[in-house]
LUMVO-156541 format. One record per residue (C-alpha): residue in three letters; chain; z, x, y. Coordinates in nm, 2 decimals. Layout:
<nodes>
NODE   residu   chaine       c3       c1       c2
NODE      ALA        A        Z        X        Y
...
</nodes>
This chain:
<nodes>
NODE   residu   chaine       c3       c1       c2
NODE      UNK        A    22.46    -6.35     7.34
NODE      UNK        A    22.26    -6.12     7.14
NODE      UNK        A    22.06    -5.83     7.26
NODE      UNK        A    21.69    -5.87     7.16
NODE      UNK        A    21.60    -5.64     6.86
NODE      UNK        A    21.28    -5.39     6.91
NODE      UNK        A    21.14    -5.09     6.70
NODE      UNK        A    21.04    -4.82     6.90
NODE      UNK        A    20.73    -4.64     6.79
NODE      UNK        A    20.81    -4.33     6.57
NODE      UNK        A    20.68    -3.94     6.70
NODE      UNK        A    20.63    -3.65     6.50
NODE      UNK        A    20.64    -3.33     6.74
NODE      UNK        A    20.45    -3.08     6.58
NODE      UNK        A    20.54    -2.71     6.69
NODE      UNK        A    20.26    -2.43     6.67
NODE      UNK        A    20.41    -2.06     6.60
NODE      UNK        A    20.31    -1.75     6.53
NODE      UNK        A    20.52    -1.43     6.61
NODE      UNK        A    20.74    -1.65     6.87
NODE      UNK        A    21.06    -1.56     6.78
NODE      UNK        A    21.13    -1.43     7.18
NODE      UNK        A    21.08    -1.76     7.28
NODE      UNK        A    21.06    -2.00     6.95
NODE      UNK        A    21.51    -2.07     7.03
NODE      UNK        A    21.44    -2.20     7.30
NODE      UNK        A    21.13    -2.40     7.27
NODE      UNK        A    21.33    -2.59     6.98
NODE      UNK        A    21.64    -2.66     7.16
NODE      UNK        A    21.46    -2.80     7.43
NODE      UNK        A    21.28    -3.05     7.20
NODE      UNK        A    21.60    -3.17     7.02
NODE      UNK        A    21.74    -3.27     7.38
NODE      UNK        A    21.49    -3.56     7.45
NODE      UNK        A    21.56    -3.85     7.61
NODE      UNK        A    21.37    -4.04     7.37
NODE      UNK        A    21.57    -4.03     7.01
NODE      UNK        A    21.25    -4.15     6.74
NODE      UNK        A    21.10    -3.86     6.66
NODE      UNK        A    21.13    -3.55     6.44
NODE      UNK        A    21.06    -3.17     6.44
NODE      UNK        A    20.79    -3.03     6.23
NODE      UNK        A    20.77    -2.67     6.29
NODE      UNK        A    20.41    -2.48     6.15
NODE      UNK        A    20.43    -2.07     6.14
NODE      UNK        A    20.09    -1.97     6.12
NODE      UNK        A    20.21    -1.63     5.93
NODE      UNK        A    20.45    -1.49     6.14
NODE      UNK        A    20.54    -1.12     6.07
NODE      UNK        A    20.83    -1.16     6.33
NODE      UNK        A    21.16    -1.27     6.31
NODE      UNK        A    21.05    -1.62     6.38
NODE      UNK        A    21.18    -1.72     6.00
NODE      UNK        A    21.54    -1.61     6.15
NODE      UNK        A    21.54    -1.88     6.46
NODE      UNK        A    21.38    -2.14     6.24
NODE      UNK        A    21.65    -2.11     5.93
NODE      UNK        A    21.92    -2.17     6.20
NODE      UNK        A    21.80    -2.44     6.27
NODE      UNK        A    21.68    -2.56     5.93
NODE      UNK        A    22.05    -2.56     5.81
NODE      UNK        A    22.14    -2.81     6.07
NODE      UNK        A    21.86    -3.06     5.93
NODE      UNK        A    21.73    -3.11     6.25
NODE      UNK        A    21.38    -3.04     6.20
NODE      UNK        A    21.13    -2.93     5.90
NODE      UNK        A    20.93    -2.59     5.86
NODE      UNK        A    20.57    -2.54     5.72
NODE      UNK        A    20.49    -2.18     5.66
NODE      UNK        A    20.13    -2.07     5.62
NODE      UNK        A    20.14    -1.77     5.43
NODE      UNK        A    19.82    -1.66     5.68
NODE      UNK        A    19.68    -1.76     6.06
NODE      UNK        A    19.51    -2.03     6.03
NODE      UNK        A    19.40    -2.07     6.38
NODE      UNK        A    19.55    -2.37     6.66
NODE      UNK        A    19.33    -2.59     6.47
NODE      UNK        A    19.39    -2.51     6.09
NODE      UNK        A    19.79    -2.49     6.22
NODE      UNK        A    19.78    -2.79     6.38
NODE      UNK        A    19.60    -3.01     6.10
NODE      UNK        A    19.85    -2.84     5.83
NODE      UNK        A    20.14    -3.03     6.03
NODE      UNK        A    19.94    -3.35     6.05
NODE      UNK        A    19.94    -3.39     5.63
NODE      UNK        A    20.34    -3.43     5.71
NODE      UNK        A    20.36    -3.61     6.03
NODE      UNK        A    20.45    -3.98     5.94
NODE      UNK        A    20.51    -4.09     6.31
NODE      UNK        A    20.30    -4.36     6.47
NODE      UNK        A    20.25    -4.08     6.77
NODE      UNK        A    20.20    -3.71     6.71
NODE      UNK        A    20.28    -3.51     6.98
NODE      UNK        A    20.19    -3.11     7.04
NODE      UNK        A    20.35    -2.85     7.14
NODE      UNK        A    20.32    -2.46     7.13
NODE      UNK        A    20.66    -2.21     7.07
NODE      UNK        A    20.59    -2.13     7.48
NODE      UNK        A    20.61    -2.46     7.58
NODE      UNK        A    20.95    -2.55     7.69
NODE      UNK        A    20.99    -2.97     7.74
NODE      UNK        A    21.16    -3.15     7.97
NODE      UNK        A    21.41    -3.38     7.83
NODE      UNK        A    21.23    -3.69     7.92
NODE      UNK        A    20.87    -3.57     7.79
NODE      UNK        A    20.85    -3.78     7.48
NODE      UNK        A    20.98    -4.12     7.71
NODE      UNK        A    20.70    -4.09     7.96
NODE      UNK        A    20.44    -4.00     7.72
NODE      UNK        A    20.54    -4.28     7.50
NODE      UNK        A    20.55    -4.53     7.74
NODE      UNK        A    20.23    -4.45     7.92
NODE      UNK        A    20.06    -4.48     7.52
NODE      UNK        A    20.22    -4.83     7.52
NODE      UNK        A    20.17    -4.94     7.81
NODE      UNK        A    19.79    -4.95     7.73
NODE      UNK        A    19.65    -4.99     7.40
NODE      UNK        A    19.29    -4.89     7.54
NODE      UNK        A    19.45    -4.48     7.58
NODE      UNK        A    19.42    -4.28     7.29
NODE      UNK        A    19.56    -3.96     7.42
NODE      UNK        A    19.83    -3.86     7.69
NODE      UNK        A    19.79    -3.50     7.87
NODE      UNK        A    20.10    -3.41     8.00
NODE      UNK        A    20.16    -3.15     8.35
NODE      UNK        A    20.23    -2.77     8.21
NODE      UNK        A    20.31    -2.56     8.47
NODE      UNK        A    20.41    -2.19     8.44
NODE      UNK        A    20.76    -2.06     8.30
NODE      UNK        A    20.75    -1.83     8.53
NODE      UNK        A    20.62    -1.98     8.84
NODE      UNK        A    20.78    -2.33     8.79
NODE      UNK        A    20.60    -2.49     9.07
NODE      UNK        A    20.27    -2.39     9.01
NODE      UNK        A    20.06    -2.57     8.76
NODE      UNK        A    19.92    -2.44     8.47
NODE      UNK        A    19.70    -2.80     8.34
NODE      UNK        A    19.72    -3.12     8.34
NODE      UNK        A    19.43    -3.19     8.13
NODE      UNK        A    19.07    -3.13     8.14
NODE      UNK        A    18.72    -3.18     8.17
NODE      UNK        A    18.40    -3.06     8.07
NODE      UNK        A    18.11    -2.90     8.30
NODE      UNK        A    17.73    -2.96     8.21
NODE      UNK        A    17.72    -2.67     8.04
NODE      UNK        A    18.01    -2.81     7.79
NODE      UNK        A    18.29    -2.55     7.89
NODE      UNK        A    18.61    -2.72     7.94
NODE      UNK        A    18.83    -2.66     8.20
NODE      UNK        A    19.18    -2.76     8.32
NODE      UNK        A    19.26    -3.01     8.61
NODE      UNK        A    19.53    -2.83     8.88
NODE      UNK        A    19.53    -2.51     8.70
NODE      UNK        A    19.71    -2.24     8.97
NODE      UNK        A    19.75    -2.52     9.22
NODE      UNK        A    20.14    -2.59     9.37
NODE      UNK        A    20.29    -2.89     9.26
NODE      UNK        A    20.39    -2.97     9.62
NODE      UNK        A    19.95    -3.03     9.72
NODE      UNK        A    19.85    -3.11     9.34
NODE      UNK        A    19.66    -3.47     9.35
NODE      UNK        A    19.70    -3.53     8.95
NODE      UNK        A    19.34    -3.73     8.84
NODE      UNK        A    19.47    -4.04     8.66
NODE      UNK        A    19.22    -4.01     8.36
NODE      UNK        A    19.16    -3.69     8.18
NODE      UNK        A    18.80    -3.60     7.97
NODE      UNK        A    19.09    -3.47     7.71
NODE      UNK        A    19.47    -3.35     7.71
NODE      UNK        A    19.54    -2.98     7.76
NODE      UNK        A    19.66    -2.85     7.39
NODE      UNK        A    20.02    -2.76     7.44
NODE      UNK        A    20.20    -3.14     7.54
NODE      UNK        A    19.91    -3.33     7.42
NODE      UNK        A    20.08    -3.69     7.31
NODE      UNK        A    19.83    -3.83     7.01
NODE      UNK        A    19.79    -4.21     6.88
NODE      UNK        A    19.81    -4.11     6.52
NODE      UNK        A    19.53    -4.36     6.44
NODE      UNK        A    19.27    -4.11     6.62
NODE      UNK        A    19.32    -3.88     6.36
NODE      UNK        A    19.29    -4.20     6.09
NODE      UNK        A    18.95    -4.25     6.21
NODE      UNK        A    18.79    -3.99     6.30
NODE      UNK        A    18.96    -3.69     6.07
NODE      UNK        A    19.13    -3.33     6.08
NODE      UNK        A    19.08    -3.11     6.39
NODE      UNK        A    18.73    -2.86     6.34
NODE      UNK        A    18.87    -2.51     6.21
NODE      UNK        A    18.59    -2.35     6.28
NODE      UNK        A    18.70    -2.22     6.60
NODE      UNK        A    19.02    -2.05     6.60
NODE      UNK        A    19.18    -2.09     6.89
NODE      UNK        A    19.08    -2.37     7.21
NODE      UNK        A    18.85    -2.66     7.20
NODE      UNK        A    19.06    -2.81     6.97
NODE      UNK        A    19.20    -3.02     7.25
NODE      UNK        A    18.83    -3.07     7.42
NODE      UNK        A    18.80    -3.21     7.04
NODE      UNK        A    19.05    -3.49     7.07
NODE      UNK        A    18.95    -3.56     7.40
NODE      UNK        A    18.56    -3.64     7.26
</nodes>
């Protein structure tokens, strides 16, 4: 008997920061706890003044993950683009130093990409650290006037009716078929911080 041989599709988790270090520890060692094991780290500090370079040799010397420093802010945008010229996985996945992922993040994201070659982008549910059960996002949409807002945001989990499609995924746990950013090029930099994600979702 021999178990049937499959590759699973490679992730790069790209991690934003800038001036984190209260919350950067444990952002990171909730990431290297997932479920899923084919993915990598790669941490971007947007010009930290912080201690942030403290966390992030700790974990450097383990070899657990990579760091990109900007020697300036470049913005969500600029930040995130600088870690897509080193992501090499099939999926690039986003996170922010604030977001803190559940262990099986990565698995459900992944498998929802697979399971339908048609989706090009899973938004995942954010909620609150401080109010666990009340939801921060689950993606977004975008009014006539073209502002973008977030499905669920402030609503309890226990009455939330998540939508199944999403205009976009919300910035922080936005799961990314690398071949969107093949085709259609780097994130727009010319607004520093939101819309990125309304950007993807276009």
């Amino acid at each position: 008997f021999e178990e049937p041989s499959y590759s699973m599709s490679h992730v790069s988790v790209i991690v934003l920061n800038i001036n984190g270090a209260q919350v950067l520890d444990r952002c990171l060692r909730q990431l290297l706890d997932q479920t899923y094991l084919a993915y990598d780290v790669i941490v971007v500090d947007n010009g930290s003044s912080d201690d942030s370079v403290t966390v992030l040799e700790r974990y450097m010397r383990s070899g657990l993950l990579s760091v990109i420093r900007s020697p300036f802010n470049r913005g969500c945008p600029g930040g995130r683009n600088l870690g897509l010229q080193y992501a090499t996985g099939d999926i690039v996945a986003f996170i922010d130093n604030d977001g803190f992922a559940a262990p099986d993040w990565l698995e459900h994201a992944v498998a929802r990409l697979e399971a339908d070659p048609r989706v090009g982008a899973v938004a995942s549910m954010v909620f609150f650290a401080r109010h666990p059960l009340i939801v921060n996002g689950i993606g977004g949409a975008l009014n006539f006037q073209g502002y973008g807002w977030d499905h669920g945001i402030q609503e309890p989990y226990e009455f939330l009716e998540p939508p199944e499609y999403v205009t976009y995924p919300m910035g922080c746990g936005m799961v990314v078929r690398r071949d969107v950013f093949d085709r259609f090029g780097p994130l727009d930099e010319v607004v520093p911080n939101y819309y990125d994600d309304v950007e993807v979702g276009l």
